[in-house]
DOROKOL-895213 format. One record per atom (N, C-alpha, C, O): residue number from 1; atom name; x, y, z; residue in three letters. Coordinates in steps of 0.1 Angstrom, whole numbers, plus 5000, padded with zeros to 4 digits. Each point is the difference from the previous one (the first is absolute). Example, Ala and Ser with C-alpha at 12.3 -4.5 7.8 and 13.67 -1.06 7.14 Angstrom:
BEGIN
k 1, a N, u 5132, v 4943, w 5078, r ala .
k 1, a CA, u 4991, v 5012, w 5000, r ala .
k 1, a C, u 5009, v 5012, w 5000, r ala .
k 1, a O, u 5010, v 5000, w 5007, r ala .
k 2, a N, u 4986, v 5011, w 4986, r ser .
k 2, a CA, u 5009, v 5011, w 5000, r ser .
k 2, a C, u 4992, v 5011, w 5008, r ser .
k 2, a O, u 5005, v 5011, w 5001, r ser .
//
This chain:
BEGIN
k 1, a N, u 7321, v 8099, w 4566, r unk .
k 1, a CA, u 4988, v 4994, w 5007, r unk .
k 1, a C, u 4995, v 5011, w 5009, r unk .
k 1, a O, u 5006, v 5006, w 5009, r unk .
k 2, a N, u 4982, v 4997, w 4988, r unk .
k 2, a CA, u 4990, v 5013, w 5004, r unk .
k 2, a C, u 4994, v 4989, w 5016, r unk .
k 2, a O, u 4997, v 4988, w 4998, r unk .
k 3, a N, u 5004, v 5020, w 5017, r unk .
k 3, a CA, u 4989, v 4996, w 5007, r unk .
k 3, a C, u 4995, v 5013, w 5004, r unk .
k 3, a O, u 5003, v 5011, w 4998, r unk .
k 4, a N, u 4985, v 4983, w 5010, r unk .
k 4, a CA, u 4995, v 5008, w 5004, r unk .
k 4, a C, u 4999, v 4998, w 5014, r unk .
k 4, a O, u 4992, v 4991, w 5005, r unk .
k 5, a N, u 5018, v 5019, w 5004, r unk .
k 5, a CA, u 5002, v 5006, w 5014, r unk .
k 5, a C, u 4991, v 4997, w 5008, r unk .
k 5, a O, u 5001, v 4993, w 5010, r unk .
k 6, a N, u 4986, v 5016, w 4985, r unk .
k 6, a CA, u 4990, v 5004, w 5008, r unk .
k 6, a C, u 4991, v 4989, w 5001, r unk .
k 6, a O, u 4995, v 5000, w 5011, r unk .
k 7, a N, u 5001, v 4988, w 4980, r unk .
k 7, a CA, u 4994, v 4995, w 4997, r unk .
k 7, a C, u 5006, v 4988, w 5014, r unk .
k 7, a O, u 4994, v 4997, w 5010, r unk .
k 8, a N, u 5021, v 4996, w 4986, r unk .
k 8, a CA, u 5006, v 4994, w 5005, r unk .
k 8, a C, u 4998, v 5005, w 5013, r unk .
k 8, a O, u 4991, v 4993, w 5004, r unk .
k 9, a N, u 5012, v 5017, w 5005, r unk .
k 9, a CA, u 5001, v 5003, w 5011, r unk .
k 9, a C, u 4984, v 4998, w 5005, r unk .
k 9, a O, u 4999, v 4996, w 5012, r unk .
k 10, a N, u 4989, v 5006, w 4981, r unk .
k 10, a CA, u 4991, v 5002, w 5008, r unk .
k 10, a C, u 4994, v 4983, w 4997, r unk .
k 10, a O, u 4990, v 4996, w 5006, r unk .
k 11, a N, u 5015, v 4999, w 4985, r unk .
k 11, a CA, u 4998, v 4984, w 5006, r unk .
k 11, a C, u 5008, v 4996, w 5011, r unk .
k 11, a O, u 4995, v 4991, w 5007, r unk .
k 12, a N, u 5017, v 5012, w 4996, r unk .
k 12, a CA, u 5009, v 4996, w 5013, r unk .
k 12, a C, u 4990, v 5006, w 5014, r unk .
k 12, a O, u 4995, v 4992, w 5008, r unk .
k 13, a N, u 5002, v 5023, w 4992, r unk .
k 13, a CA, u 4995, v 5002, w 5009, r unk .
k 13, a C, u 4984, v 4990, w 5001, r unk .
k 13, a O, u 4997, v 4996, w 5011, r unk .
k 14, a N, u 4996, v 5002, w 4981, r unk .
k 14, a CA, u 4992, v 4988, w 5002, r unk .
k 14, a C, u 5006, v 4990, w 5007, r unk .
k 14, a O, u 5000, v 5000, w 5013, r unk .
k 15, a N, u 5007, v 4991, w 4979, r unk .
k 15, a CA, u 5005, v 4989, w 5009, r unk .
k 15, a C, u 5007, v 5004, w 5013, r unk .
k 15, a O, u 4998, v 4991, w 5008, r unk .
k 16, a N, u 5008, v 5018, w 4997, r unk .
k 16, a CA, u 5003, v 5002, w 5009, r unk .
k 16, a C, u 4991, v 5003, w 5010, r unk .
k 16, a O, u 5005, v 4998, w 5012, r unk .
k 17, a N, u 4979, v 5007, w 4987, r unk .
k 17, a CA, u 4996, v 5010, w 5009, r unk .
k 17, a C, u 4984, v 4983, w 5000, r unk .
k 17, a O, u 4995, v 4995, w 5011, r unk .
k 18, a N, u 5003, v 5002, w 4982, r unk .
k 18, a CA, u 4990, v 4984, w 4999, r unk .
k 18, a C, u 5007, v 4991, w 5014, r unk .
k 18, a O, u 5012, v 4996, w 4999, r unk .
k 19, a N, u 4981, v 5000, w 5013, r unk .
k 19, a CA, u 5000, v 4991, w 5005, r unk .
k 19, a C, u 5001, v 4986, w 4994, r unk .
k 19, a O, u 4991, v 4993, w 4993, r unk .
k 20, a N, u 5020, v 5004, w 5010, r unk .
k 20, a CA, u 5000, v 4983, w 4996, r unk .
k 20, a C, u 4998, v 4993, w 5007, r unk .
k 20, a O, u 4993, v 5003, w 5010, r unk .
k 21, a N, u 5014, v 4980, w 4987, r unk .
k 21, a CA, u 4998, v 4987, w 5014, r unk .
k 21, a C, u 5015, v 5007, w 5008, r unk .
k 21, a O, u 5001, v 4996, w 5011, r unk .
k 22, a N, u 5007, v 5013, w 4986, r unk .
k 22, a CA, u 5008, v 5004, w 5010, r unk .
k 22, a C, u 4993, v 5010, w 5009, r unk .
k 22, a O, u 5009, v 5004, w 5008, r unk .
k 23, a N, u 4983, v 4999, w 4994, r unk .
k 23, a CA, u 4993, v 5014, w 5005, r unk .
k 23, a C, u 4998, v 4989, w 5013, r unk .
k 23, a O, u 5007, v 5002, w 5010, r unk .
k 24, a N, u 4983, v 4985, w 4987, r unk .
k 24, a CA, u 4998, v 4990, w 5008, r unk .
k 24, a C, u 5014, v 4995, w 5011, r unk .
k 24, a O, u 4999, v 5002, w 5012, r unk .
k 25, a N, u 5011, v 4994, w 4984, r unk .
k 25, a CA, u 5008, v 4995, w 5006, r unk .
k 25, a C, u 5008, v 5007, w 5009, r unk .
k 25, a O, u 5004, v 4995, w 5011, r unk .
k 26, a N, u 4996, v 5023, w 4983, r unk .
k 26, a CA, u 5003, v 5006, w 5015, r unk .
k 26, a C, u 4991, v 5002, w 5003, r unk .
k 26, a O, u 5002, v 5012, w 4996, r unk .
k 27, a N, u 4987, v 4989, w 5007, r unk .
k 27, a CA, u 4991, v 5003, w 5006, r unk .
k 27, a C, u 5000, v 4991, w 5006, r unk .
k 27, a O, u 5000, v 5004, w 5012, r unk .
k 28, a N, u 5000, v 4979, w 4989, r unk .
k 28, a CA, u 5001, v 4990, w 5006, r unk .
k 28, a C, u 5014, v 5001, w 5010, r unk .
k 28, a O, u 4998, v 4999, w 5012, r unk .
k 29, a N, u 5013, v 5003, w 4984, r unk .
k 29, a CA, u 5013, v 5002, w 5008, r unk .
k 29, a C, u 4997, v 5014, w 5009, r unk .
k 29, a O, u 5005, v 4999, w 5011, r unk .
k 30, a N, u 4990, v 5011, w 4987, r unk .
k 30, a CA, u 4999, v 5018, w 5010, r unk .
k 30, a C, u 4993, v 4989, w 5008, r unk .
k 30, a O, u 5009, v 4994, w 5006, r unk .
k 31, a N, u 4978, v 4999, w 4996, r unk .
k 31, a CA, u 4992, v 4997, w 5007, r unk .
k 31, a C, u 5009, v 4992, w 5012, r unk .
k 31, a O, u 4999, v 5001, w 5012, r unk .
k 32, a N, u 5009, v 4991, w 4980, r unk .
k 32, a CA, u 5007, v 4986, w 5010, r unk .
k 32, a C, u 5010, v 5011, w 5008, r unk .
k 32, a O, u 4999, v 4998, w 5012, r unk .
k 33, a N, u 5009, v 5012, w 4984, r unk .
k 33, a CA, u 5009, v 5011, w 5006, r unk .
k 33, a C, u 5005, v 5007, w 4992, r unk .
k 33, a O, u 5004, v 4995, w 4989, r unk .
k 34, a N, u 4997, v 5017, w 5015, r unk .
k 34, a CA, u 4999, v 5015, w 4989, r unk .
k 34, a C, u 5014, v 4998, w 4997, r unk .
k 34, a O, u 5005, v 5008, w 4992, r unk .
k 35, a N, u 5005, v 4982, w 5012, r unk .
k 35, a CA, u 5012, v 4999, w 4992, r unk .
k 35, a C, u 5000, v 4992, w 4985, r unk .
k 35, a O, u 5003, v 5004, w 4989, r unk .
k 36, a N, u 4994, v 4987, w 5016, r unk .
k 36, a CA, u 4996, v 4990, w 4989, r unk .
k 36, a C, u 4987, v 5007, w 4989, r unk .
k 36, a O, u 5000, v 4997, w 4988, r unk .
k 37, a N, u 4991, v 5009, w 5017, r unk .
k 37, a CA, u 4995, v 5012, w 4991, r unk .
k 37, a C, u 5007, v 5008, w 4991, r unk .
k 37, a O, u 4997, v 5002, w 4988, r unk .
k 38, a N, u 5014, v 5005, w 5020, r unk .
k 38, a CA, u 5008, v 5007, w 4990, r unk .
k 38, a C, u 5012, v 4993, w 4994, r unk .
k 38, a O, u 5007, v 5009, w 4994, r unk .
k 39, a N, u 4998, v 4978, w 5006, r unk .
k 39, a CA, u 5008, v 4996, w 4997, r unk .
k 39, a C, u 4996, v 4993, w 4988, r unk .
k 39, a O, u 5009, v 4996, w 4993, r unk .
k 40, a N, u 4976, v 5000, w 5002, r unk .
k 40, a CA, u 4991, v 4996, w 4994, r unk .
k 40, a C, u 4999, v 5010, w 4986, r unk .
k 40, a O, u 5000, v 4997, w 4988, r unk .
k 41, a N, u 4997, v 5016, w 5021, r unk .
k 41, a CA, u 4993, v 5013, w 4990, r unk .
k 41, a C, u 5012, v 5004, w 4994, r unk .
k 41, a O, u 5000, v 5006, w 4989, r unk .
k 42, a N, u 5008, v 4991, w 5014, r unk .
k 42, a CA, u 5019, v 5007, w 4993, r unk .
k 42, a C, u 5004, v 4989, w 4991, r unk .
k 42, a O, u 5006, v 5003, w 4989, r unk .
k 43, a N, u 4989, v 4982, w 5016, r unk .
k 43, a CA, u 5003, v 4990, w 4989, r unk .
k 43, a C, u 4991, v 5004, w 4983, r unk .
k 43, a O, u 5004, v 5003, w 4989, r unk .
k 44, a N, u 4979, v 4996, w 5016, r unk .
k 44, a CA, u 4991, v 5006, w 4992, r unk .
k 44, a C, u 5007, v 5011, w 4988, r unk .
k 44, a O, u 5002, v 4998, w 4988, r unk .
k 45, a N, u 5000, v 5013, w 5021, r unk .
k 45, a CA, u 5006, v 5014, w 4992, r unk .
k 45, a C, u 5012, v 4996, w 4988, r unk .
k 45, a O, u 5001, v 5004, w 4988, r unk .
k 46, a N, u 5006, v 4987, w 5021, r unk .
k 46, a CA, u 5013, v 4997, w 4992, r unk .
k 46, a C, u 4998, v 4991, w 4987, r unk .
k 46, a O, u 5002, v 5001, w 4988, r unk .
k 47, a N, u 4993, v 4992, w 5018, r unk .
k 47, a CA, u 4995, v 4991, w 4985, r unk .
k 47, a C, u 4992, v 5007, w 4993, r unk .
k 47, a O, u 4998, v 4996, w 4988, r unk .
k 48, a N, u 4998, v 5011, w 5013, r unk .
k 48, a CA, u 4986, v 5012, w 4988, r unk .
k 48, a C, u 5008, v 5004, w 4995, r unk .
k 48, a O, u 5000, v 4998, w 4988, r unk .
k 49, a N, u 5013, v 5010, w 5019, r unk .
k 49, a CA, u 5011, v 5008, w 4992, r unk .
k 49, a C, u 5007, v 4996, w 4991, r unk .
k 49, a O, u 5002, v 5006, w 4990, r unk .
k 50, a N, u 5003, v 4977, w 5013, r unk .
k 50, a CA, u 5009, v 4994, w 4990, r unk .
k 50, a C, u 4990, v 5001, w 4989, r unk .
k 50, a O, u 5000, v 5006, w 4989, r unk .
k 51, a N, u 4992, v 4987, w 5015, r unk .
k 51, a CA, u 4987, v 4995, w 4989, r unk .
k 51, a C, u 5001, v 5011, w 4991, r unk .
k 51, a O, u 5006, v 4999, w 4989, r unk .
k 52, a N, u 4988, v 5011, w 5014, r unk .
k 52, a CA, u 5002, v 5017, w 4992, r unk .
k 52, a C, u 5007, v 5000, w 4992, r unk .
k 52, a O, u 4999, v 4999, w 4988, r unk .
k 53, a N, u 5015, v 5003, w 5022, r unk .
k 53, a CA, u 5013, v 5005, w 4993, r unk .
k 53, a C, u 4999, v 4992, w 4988, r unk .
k 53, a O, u 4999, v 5005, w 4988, r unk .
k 54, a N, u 5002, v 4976, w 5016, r unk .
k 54, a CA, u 5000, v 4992, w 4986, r unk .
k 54, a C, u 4993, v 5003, w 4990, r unk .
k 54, a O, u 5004, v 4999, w 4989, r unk .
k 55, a N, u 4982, v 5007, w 5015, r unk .
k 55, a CA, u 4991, v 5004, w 4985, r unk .
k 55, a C, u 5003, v 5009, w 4993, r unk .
k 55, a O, u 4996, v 5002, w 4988, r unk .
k 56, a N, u 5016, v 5009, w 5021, r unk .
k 56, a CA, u 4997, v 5014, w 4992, r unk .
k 56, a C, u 5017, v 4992, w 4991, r unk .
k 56, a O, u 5001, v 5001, w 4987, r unk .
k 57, a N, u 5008, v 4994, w 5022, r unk .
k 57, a CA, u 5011, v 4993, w 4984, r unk .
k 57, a C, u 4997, v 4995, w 4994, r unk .
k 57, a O, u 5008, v 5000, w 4991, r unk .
k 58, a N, u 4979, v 4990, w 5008, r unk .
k 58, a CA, u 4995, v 4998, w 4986, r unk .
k 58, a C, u 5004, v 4980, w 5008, r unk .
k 58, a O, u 4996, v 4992, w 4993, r unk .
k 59, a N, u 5009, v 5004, w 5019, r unk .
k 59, a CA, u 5004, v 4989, w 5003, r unk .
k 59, a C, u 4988, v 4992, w 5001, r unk .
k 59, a O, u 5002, v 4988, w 4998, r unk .
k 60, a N, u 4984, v 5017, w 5005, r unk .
k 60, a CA, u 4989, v 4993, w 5006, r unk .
k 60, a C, u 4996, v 4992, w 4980, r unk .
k 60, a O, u 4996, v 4989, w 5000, r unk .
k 61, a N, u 5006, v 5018, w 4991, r unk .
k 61, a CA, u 4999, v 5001, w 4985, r unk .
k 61, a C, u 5005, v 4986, w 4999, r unk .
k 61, a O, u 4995, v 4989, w 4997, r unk .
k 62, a N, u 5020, v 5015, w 5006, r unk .
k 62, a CA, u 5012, v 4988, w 4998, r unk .
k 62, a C, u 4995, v 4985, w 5008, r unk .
k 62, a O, u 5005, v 4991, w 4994, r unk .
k 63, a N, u 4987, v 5006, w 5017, r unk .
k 63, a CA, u 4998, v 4989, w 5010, r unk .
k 63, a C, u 4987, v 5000, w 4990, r unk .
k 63, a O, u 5001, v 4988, w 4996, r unk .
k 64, a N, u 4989, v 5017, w 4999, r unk .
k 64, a CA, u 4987, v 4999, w 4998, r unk .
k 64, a C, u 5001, v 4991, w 4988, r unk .
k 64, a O, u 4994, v 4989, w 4999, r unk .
k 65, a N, u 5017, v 5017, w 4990, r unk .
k 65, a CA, u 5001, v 4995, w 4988, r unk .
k 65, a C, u 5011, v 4987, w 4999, r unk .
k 65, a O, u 4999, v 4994, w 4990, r unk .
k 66, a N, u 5011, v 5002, w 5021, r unk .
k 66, a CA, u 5005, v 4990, w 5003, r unk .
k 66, a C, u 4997, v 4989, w 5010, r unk .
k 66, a O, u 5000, v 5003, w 5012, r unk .
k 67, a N, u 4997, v 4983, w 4985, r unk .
k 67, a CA, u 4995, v 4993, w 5011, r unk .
k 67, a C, u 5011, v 4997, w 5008, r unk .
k 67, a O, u 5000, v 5000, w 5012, r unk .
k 68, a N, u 5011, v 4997, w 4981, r unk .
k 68, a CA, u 5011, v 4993, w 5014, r unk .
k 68, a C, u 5003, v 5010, w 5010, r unk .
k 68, a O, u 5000, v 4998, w 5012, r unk .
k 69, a N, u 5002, v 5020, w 4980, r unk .
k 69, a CA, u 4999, v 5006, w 5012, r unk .
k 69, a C, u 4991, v 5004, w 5009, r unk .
k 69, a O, u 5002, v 5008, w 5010, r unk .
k 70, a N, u 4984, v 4986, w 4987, r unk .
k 70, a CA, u 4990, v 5007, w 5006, r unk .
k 70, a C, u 4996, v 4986, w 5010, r unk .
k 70, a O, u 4993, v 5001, w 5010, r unk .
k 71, a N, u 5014, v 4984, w 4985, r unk .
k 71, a CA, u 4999, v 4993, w 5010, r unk .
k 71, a C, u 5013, v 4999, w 5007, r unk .
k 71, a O, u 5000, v 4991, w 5008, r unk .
k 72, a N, u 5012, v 5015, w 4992, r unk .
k 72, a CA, u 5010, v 5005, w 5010, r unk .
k 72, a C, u 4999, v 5008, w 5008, r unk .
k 72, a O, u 5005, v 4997, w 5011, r unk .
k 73, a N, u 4987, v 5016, w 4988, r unk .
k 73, a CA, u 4996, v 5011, w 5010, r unk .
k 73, a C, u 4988, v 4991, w 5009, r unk .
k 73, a O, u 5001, v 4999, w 5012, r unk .
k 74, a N, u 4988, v 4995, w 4980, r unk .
k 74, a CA, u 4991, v 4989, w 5010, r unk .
k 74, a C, u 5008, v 4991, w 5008, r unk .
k 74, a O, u 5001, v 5002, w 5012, r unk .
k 75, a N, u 5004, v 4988, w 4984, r unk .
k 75, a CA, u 5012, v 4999, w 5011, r unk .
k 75, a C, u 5007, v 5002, w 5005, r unk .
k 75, a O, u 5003, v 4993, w 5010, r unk .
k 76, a N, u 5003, v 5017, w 4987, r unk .
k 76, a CA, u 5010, v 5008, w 5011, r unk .
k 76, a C, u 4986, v 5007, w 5011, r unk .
k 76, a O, u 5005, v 5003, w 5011, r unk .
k 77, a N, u 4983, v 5001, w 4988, r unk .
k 77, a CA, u 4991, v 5006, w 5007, r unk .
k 77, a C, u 4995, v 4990, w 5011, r unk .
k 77, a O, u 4998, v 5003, w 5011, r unk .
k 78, a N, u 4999, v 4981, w 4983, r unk .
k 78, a CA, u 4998, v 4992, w 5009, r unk .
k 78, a C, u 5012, v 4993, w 5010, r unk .
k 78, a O, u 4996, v 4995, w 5012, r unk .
k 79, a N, u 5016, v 5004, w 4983, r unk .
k 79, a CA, u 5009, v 4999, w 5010, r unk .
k 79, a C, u 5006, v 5010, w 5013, r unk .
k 79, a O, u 5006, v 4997, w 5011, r unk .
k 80, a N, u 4990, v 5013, w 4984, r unk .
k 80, a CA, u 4998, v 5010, w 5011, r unk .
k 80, a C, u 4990, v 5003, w 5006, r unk .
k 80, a O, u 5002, v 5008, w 5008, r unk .
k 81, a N, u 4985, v 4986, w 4989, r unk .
k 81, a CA, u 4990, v 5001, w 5004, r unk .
k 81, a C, u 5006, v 4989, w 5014, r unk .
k 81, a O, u 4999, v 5003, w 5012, r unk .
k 82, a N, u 5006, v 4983, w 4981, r unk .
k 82, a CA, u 4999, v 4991, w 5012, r unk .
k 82, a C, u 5007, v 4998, w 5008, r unk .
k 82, a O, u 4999, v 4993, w 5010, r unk .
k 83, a N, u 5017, v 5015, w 4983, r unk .
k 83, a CA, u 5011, v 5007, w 5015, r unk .
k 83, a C, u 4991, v 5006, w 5008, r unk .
k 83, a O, u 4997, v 4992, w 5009, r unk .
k 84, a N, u 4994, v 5021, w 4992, r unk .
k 84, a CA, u 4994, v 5006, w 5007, r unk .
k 84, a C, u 4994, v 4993, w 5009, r unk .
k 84, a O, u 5002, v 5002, w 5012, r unk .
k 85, a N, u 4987, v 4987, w 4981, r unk .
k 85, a CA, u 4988, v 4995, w 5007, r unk .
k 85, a C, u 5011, v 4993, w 5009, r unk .
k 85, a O, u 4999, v 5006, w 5010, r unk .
k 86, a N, u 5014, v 4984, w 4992, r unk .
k 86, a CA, u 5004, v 4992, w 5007, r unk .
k 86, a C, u 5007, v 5009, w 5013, r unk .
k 86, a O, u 5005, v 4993, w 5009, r unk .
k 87, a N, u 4995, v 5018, w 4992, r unk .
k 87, a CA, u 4999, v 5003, w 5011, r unk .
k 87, a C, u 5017, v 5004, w 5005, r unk .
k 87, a O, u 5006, v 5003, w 5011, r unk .
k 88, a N, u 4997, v 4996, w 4981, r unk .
k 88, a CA, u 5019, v 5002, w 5002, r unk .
k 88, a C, u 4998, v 5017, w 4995, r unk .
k 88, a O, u 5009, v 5007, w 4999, r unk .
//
């Protein structure tokens, strides 16, 4: 299996360097206190990275082309979503 490096990398650096709805959320949290700003911008970074890392092993392939795991990663995303939101 032939990839292409350059190709791959300069779509990562796309997604990476593209404002998203996260761009928004710290930007909303720096505003409320520059802790919660950066405690926001490190969550942001980190999730881009897994995200990455999964596309470059070929896992994002594996969730795309499977539904139960691609609705297991959705709910395991929303259950942590609403540990978060509850405030514990």
């Amino acid at each position: 299996m032939s990839v292409d490096l350059v190709g791959f990398l300069g779509v990562v650096l796309v997604a990476y360097v593209v404002p998203g709805p996260d761009f928004l959320v710290v930007v909303r949290s720096a505003t409320d206190h520059p802790a919660k700003g950066r405690a926001a911008a490190l969550g942001a970074q980190s999730g881009l990275c897994v995200h990455m890392l999964a596309a470059a092993i070929g896992l994002s392939v594996l969730a795309a082309r499977s539904p139960v795991i691609y609705d297991a990663i959705k709910l395991l995303g929303a259950a942590y979503l609403v540990h978060r939101g509850s405030g514990r």
